[in-house]
PyMOL commands that place a pseudoatom at each C-alpha (Angstrom):
pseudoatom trace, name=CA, resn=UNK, resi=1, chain=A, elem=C, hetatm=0, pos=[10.096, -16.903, -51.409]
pseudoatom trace, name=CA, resn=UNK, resi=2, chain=A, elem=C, hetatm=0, pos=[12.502, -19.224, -49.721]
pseudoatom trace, name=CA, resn=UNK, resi=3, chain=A, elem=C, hetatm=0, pos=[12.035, -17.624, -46.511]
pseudoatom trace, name=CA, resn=UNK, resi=4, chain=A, elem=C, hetatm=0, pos=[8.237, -17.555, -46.449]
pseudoatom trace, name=CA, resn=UNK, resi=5, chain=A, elem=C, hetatm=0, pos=[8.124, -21.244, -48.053]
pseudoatom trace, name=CA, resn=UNK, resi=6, chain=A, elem=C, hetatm=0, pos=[10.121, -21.809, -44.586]
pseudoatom trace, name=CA, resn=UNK, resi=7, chain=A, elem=C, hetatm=0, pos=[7.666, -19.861, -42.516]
pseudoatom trace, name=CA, resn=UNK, resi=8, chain=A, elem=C, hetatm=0, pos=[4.712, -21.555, -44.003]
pseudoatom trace, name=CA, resn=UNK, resi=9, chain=A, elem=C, hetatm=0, pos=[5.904, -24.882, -43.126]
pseudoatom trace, name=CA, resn=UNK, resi=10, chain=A, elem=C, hetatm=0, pos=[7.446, -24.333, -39.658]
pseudoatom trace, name=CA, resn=UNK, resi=11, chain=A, elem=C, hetatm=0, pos=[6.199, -27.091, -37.342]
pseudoatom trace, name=CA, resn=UNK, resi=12, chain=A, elem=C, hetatm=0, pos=[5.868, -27.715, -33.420]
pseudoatom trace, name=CA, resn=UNK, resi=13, chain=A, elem=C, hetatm=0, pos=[5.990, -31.459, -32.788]
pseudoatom trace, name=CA, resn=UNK, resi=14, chain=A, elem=C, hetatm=0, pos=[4.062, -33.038, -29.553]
pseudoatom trace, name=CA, resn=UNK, resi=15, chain=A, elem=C, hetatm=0, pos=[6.647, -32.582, -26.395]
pseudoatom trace, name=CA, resn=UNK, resi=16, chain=A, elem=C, hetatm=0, pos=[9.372, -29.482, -28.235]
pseudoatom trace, name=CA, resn=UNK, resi=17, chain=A, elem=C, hetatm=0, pos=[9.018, -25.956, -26.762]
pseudoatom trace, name=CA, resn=UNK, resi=18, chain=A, elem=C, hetatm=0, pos=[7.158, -23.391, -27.084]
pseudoatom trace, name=CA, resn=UNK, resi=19, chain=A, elem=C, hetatm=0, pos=[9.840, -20.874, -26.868]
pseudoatom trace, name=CA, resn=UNK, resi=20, chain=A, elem=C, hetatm=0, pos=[12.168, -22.966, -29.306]
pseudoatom trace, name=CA, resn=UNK, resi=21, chain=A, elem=C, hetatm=0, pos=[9.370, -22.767, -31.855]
pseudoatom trace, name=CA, resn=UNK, resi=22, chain=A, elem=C, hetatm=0, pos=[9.036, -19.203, -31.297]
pseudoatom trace, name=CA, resn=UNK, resi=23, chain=A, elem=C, hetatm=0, pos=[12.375, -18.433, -31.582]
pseudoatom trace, name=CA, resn=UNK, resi=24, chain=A, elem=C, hetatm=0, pos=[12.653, -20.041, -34.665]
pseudoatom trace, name=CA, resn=UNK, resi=25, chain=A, elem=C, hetatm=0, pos=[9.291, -18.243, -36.049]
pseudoatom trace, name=CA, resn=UNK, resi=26, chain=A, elem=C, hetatm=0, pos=[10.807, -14.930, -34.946]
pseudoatom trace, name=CA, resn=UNK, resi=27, chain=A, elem=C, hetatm=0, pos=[13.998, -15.519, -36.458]
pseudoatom trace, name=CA, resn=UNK, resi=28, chain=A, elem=C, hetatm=0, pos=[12.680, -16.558, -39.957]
pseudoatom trace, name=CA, resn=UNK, resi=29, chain=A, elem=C, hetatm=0, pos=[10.153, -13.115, -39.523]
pseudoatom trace, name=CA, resn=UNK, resi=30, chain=A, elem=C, hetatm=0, pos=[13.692, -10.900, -38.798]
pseudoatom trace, name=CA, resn=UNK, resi=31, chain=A, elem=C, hetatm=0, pos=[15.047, -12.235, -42.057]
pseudoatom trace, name=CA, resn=UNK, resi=32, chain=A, elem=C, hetatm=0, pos=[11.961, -11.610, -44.091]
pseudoatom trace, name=CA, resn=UNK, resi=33, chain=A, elem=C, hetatm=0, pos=[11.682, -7.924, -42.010]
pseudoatom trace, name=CA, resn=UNK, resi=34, chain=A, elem=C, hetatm=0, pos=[15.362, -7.501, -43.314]
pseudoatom trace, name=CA, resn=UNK, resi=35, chain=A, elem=C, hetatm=0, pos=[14.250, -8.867, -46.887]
pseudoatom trace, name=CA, resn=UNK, resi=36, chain=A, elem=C, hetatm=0, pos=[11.495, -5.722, -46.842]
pseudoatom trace, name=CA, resn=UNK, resi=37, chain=A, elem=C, hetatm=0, pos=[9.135, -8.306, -46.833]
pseudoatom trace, name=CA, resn=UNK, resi=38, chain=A, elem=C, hetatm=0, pos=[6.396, -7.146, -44.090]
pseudoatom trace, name=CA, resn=UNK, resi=39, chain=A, elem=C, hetatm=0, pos=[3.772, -9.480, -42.397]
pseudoatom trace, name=CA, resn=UNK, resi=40, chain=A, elem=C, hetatm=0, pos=[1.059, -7.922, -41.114]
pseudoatom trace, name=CA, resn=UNK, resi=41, chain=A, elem=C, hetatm=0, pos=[0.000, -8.586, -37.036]
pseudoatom trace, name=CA, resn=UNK, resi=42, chain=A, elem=C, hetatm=0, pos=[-3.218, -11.182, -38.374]
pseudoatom trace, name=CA, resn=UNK, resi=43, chain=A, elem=C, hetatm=0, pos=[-0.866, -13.354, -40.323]
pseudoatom trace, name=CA, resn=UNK, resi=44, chain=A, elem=C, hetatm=0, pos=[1.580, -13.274, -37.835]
pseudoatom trace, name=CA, resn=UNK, resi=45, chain=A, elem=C, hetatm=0, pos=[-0.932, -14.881, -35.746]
pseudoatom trace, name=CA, resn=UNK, resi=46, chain=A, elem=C, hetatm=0, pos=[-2.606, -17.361, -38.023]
pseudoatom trace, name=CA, resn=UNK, resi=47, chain=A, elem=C, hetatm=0, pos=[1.100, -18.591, -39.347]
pseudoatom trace, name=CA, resn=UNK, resi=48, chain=A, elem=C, hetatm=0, pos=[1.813, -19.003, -35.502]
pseudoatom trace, name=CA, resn=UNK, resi=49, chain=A, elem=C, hetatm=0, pos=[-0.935, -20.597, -35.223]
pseudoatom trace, name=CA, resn=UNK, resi=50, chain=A, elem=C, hetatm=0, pos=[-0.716, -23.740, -37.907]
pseudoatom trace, name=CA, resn=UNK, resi=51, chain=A, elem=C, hetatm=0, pos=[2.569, -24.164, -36.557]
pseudoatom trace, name=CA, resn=UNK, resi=52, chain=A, elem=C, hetatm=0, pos=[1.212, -25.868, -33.217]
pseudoatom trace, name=CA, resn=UNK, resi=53, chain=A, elem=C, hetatm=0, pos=[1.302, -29.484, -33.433]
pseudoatom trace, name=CA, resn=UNK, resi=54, chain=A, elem=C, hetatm=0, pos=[-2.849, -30.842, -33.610]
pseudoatom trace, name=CA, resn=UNK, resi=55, chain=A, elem=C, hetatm=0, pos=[-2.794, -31.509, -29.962]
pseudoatom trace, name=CA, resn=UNK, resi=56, chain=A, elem=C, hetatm=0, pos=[-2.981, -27.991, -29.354]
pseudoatom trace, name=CA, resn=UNK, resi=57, chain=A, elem=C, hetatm=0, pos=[-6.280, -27.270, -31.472]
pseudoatom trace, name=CA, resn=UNK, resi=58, chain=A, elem=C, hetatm=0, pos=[-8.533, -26.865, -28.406]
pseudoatom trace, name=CA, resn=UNK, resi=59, chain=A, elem=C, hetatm=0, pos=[-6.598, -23.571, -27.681]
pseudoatom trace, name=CA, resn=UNK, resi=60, chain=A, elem=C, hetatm=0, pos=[-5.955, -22.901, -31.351]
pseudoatom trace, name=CA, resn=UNK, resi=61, chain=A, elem=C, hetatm=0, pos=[-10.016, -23.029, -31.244]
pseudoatom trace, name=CA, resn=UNK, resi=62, chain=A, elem=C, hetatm=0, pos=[-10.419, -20.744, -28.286]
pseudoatom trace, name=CA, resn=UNK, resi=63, chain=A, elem=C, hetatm=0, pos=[-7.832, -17.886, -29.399]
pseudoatom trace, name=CA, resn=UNK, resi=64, chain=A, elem=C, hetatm=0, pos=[-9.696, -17.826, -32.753]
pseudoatom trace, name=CA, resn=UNK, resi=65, chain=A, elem=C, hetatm=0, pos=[-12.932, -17.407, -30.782]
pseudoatom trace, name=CA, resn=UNK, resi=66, chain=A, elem=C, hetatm=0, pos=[-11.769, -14.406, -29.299]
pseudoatom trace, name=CA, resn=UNK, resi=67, chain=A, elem=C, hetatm=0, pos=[-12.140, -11.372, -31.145]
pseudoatom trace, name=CA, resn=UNK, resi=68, chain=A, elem=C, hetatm=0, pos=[-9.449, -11.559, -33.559]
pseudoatom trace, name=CA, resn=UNK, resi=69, chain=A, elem=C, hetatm=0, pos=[-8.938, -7.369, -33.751]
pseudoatom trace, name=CA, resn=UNK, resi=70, chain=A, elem=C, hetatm=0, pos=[-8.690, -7.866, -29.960]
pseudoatom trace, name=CA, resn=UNK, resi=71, chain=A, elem=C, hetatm=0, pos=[-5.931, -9.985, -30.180]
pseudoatom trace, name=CA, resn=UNK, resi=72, chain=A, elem=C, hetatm=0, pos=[-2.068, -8.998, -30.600]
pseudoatom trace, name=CA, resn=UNK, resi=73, chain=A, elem=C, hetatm=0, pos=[0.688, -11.332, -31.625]
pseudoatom trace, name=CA, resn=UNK, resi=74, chain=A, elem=C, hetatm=0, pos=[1.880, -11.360, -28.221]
pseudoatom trace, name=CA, resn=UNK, resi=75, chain=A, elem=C, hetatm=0, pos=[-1.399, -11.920, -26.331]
pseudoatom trace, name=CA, resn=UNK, resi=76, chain=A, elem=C, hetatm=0, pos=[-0.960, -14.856, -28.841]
pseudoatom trace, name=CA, resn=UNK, resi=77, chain=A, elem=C, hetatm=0, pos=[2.533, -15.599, -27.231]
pseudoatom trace, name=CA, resn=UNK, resi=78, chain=A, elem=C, hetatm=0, pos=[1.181, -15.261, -23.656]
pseudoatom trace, name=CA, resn=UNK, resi=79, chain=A, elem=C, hetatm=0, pos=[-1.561, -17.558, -24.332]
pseudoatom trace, name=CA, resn=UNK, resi=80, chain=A, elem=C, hetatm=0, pos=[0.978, -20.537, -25.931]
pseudoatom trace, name=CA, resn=UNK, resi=81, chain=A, elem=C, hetatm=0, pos=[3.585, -19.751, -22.898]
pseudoatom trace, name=CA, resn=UNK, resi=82, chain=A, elem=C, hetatm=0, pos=[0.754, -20.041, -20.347]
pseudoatom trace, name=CA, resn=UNK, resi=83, chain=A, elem=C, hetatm=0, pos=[-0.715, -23.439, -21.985]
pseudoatom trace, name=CA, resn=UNK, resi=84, chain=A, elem=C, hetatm=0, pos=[3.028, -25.373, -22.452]
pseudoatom trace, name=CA, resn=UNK, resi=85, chain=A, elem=C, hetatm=0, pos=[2.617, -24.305, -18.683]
pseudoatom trace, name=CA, resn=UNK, resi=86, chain=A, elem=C, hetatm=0, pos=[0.034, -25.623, -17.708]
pseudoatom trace, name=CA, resn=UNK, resi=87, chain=A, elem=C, hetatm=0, pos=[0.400, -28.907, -19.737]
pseudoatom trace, name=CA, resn=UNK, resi=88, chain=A, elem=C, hetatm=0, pos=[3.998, -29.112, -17.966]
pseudoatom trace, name=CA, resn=UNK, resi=89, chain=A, elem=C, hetatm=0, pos=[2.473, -28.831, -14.698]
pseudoatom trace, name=CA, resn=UNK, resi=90, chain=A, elem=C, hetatm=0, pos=[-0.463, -31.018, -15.831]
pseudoatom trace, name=CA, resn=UNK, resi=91, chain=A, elem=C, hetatm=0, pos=[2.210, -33.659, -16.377]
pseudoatom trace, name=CA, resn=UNK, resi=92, chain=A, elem=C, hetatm=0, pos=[3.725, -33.791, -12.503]
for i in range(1, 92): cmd.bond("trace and resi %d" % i, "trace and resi %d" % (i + 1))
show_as sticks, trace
zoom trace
């Protein structure tokens, strides 16, 4: 329960990265994988998902707009890569 408590509450402030969040969501899934605790591929995405800081609700919106059997946890990825991006080259 530790683990998932951990998972649950696994937040992405304004300005970290992307990838450092996902590493650390990926890492806490491994130890739960090696617990035999399984997450299936929807909450995977939805977990992901609250763990984006609010400034990134508009695209939180949009991927939940999609259709959400469409959607893979790494289309997921892509689509949070492509936006820190963006907002990076926004910035210059």
């Amino acid at each position: 329960m530790f683990l998932q408590k951990k998972l649950y509450h696994l937040r992405m402030e304004d300005g970290d990265s992307v990838i450092e969040n996902l590493n650390a969501f990926n890492t806490l899934i491994s130890q739960l994988v090696f617990d035999d605790i399984k997450m299936e591929e929807e909450d995977k995405r939805i977990t992901l998902s609250y763990s984006l800081p609010y400034s990134w609700d508009s695209l939180v919106v949009a991927i939940g707009c999609t259709a959400q059997s469409a959607l893979t946890f790494e289309d997921v990825v892509a689509f949070l890569l492509s936006e820190e991006m963006r907002r990076k080259f926004m910035d210059n």
